[in-house]
C-alpha distance (Angstrom), angle and dihedral (degrees) to the residues before:
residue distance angle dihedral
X1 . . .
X2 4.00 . .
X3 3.78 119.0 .
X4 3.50 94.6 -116.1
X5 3.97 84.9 71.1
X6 3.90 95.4 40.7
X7 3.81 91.5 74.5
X8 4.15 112.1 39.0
X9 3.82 108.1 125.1
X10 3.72 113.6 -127.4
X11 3.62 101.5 -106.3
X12 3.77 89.3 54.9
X13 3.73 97.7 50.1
X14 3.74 112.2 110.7
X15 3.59 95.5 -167.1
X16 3.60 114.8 128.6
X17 3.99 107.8 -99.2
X18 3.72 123.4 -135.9
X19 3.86 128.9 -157.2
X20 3.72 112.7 -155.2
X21 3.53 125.8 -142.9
X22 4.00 126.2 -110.0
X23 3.77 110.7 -83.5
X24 3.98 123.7 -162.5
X25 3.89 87.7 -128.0
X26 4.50 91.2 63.0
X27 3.55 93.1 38.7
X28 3.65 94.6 60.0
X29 3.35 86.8 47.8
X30 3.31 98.8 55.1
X31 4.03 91.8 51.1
X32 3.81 92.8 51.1
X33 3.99 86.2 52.4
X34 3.37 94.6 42.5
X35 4.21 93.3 51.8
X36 3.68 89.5 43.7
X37 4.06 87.7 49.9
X38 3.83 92.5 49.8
X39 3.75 90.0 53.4
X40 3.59 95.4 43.8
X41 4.21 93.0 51.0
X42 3.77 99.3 32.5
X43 3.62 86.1 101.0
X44 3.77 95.0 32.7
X45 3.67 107.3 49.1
X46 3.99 111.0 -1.1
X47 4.21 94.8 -162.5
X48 3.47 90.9 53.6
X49 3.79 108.0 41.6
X50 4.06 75.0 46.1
X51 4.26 86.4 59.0
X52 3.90 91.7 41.7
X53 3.84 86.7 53.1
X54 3.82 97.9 51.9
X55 3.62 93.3 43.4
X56 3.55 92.2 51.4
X57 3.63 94.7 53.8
X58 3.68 92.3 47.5
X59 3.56 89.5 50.2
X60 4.03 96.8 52.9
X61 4.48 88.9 41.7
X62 3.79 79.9 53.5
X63 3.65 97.0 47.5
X64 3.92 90.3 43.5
X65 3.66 91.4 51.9
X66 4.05 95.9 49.4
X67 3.85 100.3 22.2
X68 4.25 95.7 159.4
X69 3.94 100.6 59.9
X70 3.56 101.2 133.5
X71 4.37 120.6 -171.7
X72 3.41 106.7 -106.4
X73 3.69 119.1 -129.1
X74 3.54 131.3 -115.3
X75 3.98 124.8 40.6
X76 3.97 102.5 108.7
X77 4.29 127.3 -61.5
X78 3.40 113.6 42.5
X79 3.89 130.6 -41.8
X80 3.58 96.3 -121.1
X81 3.58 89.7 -162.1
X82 4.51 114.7 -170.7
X83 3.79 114.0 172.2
X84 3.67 87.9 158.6
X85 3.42 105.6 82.3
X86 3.62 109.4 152.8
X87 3.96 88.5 105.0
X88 3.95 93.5 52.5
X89 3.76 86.6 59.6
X90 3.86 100.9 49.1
X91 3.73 93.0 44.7
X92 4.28 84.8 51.0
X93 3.43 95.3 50.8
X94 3.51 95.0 43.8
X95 3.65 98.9 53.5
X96 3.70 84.5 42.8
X97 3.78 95.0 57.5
X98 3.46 100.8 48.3
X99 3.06 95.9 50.7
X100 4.02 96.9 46.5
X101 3.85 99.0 23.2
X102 3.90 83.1 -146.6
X103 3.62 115.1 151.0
X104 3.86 98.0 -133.3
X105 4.08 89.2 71.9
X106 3.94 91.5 36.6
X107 3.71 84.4 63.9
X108 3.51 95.2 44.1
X109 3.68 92.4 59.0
X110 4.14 97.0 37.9
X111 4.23 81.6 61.7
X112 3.13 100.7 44.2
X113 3.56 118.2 108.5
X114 3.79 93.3 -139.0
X115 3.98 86.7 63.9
X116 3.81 108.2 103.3
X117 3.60 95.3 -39.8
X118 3.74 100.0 127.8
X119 3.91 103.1 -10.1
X120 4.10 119.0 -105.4
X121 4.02 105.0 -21.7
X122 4.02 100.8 -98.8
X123 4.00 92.3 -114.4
X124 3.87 87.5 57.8
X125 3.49 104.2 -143.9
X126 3.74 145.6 -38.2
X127 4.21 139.3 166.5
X128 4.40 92.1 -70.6
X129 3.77 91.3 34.4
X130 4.06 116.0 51.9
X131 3.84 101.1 151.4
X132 4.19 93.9 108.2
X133 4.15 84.0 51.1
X134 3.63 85.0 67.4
X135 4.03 100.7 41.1
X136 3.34 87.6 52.0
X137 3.98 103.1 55.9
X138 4.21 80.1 42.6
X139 3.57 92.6 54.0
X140 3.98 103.3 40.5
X141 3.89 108.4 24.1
X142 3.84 116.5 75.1
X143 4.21 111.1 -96.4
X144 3.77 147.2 163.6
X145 3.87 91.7 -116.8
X146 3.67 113.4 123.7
X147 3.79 104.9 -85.0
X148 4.01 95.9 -131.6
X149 3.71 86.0 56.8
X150 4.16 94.7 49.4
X151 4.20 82.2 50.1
X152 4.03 83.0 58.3
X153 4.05 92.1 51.2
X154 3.62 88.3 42.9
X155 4.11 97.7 48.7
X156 3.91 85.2 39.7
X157 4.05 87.8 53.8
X158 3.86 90.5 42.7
X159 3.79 91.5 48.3
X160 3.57 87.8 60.5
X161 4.06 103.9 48.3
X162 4.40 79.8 50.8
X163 3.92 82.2 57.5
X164 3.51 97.3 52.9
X165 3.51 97.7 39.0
X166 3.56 79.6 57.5
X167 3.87 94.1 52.4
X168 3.47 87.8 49.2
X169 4.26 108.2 52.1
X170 4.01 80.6 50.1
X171 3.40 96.5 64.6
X172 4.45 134.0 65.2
X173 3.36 90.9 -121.8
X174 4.09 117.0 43.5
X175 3.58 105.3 -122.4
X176 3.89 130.3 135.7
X177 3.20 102.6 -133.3
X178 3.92 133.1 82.4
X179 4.31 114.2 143.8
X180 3.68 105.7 -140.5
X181 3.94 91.9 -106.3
X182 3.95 86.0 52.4
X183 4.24 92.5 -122.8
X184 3.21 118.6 128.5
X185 3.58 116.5 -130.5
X186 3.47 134.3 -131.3
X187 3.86 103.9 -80.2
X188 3.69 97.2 17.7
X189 3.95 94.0 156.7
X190 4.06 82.2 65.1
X191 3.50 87.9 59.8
X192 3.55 97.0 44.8
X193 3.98 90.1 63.7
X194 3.74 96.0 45.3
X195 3.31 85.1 55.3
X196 3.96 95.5 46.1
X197 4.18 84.2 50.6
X198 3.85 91.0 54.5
X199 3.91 84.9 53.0
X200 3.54 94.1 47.2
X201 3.86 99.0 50.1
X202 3.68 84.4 52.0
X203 3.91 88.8 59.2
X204 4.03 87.0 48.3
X205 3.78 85.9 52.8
X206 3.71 102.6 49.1
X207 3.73 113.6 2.6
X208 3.17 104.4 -132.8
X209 3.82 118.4 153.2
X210 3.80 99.1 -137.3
X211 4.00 83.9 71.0
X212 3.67 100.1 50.7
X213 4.06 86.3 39.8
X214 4.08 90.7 56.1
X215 3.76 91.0 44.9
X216 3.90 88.6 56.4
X217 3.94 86.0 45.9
X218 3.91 96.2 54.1
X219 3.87 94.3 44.1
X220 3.57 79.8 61.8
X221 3.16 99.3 61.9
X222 4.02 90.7 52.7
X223 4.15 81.4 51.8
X224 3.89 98.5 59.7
X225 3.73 111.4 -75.8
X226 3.72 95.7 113.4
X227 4.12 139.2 98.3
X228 3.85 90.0 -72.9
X229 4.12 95.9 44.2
X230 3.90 75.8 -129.2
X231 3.68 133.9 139.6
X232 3.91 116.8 -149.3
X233 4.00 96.2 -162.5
X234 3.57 106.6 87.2
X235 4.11 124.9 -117.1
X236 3.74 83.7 8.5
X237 3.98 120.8 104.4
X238 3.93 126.8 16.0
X239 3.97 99.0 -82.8
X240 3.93 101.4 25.0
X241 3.82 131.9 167.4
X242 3.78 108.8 -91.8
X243 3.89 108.5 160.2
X244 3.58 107.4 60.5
X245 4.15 131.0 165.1
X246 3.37 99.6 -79.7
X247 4.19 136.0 146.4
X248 3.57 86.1 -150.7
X249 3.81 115.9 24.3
X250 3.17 88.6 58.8
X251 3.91 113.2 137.9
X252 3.76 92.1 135.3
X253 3.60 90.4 64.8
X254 4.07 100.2 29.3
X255 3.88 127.0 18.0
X256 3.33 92.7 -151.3
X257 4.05 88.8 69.8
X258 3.43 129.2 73.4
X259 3.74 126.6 -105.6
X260 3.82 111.7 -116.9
X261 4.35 117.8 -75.1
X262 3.72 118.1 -110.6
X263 3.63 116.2 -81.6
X264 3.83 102.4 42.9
X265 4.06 113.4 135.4
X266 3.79 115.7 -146.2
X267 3.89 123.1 -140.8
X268 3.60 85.1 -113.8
X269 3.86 132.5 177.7
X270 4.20 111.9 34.7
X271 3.59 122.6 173.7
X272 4.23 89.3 -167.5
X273 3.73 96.2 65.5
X274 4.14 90.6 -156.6
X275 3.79 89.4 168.9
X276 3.93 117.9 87.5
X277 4.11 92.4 -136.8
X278 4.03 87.6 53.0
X279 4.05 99.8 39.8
X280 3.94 92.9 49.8
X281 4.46 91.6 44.5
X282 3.80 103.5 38.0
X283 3.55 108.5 30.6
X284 3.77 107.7 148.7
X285 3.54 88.8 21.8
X286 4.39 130.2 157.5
X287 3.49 117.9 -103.0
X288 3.66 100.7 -105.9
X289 4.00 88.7 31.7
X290 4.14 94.0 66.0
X291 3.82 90.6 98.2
X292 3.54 139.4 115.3
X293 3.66 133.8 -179.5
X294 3.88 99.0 -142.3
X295 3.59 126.0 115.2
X296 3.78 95.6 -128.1
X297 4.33 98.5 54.5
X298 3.86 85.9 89.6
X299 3.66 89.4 171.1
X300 4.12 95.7 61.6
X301 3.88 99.1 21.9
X302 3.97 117.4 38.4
X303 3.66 120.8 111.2
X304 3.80 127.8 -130.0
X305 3.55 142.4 -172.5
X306 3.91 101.0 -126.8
X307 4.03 87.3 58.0
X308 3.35 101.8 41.7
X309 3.83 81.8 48.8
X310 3.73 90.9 66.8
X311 3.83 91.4 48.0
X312 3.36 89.0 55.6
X313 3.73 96.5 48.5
X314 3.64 86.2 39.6
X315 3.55 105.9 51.2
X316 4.26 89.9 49.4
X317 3.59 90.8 52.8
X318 3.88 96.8 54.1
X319 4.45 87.6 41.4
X320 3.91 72.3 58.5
X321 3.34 99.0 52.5
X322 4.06 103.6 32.5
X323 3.76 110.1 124.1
C-alpha cells in the first residue's frame, strides 16, 4: 500500500464496492447479540429489547434452517472464512436461553458439543472461535441450568484466569498472553483483553483479589509497560500510538487529516510482519518489539472493532473495580 491510498475518505473512493452475501457464521452472531441486547434493555427501553428479541429469534430459525452458508472468498478485506460452526451455535443458543428460559434453546445448548466438553477453549475466545462467549453468560448471568453444572462453567472459567496469571508472573513484562510458538499474532492486543475479560469474570465469580489485581496488571501492559515502553490506546500514556492504518485518520500520510481521537487500540505486537513497511524494519524482531507506529504497517498498526470492543469492555470493568 502507498500513502497516497492510506488516506482517501470513503465517499471519495472509486474502488469498486462489493456487498457480500449472508453467511451462517454473521447471522448467528447477530442472534446471540440481539438476545444478549434484549436482556440488557428489557428494563431500559421495553420496545426495543422487544425488537432485539424478535430479531434474534429470526436470526437463530434462519440459521437452523440454512446452517452450511459459508462467506465466500474474494471481494476485498479479508475472507474471514468459518466452516466450523459448532461454536457459533452454542454461543446463540445460549444467549438465547438465558434470556428466554425456553426449553427449545436449553436443549440446544445441553447437545451441543461445546457444552462442558473440555471446559472454556484455552485461547478464550476470539471472532472464528465464540464458544467461551457463551460459557461465560452461562456461568455469570442468572439461568435455569442445573446449578452443579453452572459451578462446572464457572471452575472451568476460573481455571483459565489461574492459567494466565500463570503466563503472566513468568514473563518480564506481566501480560497474559504467550501462543505456544511464542509469535505474536496479528492483533495480539485483541487477545490480550479477551484474556483480561476471562480474568475478570473469574473475579465476578469468586472475589478474590488476586483476579481483580492481575486484571489491573494486564491493562498495564496495554498502557505502556511493555517491551516497546509504548502504549497502543491513543492520547492515553506518555509515548502512545498516534498514527494508525486508517483511510481517514490519516495525518501521517496527509496533513490535511486528522490524527486518530483518543481511545483507539492498535493491532499491536505481530511476529508475521505481513506489511512491506514492517517486514523490511523489524526483521528478526522480539515478540512484543514487532511494532511500528506508521500508518502503512497494516499488519502491527490497524484498528478494529472486535479489539477496541474489548477495550471498551475492559476499561468499564476496571472504572468498576478502581478502589
Amino acid at each position: 500500500m502507498i500513502a497516497d491510498q492510506a488516506c482517501t475518505r470513503p465517499d471519495l473512493d472509486a474502488q469498486p464496492r462489493h456487498l457480500r452475501g449472508q453467511s451462517t457464521a454473521a447471522t448467528l452472531n447477530l442472534a446471540a447479540t440481539a438476545a444478549q441486547c434484549a436482556r440488557i434493555w428489557r428494563t431500559i427501553d421495553h420496545r426495543f429489547a422487544k425488537r432485539c428479541l424478535v430479531a434474534a429469534e429470526k436470526a437463530y430459525a434462519a440459521a437452523v434452517a440454512n446452517p452450511a452458508v459459508f462467506c465466500a472468498p474474494g471481494g476485498g478485506g479479508g475472507d474471514y472464512g468459518d466452516t466450523y460452526l459448532v461454536d457459533e451455535f452454542y454461543w446463540a443458543a445460549a444467549e438465547l436461553f438465558v434470556t428466554t428460559g425456553h426449553k427449545t434453546y436449553e436443549n440446544a445448548v445441553r447437545s451441543s458439543p461445546a457444552y462442558l466438553a473440555k471446559g472454556i477453549p484455552a485461547n478464550g475466545f476470539e471472532w472464528a472461535e465464540v464458544s467461551a462467549l457463551g460459557d461465560l453468560t452461562l456461568a455469570l448471568v442468572p439461568n435455569r441450568l442445573p446449578m452443579r453444572e453452572q459451578h462446572a462453567l464457572g471452575r472451568a472459567l476460573v481455571s483459565l484466569a489461574d492459567q494466565r496469571i500463570s503466563t503472566m508472573e513468568a514473563q518480564g513484562y506481566p501480560v497474559p498472553y504467550l501462543p505456544a510458538d511464542g509469535r505474536y499474532a496479528w492483533g495480539s492486543n485483541g487477545q490480550v483483553l479477551n484474556q483480561i475479560v476471562i480474568i475478570a469474570a473469574a473475579f465476578d465469580l469468586t472475589h478474590e483479589h488476586k483476579y481483580r489485581q492481575a486484571a489491573f496488571e494486564a491493562m498495564d501492559y496495554i498502557l505502556g509497560r511493555n517491551g516497546l515502553n509504548q502504549s497502543y490506546v491513543t492520547g492515553y500514556g506518555t509515548k502512545f500510538t498516534n498514527n494508525q492504518h486508517h483511510r481517514f485518520w490519516a495525518n501521517m500520510a496527509n496533513a490535511a487529516y486528522p490524527h486518530p481521537p483518543a481511545g483507539a487500540l492498535a493491532g499491536g505486537p505481530n511476529s508475521g510482519l505481513e506489511d512491506p513497511v514492517a517486514s523490511r524494519t523489524l526483521p528478526g524482531c522480539a515478540p512484543q518489539k514487532c511494532y511500528l507506529d506508521n500508518i502503512e504497517s497494516f499488519a502491527t498498526n490497524e484498528v478494529a472493532i472486535n479489539w477496541n470492543s474489548g477495550l471498551l469492555w475492559t476499561a468499564a470493568w476496571l472504572s468498576d473495580h478502581t478502589p
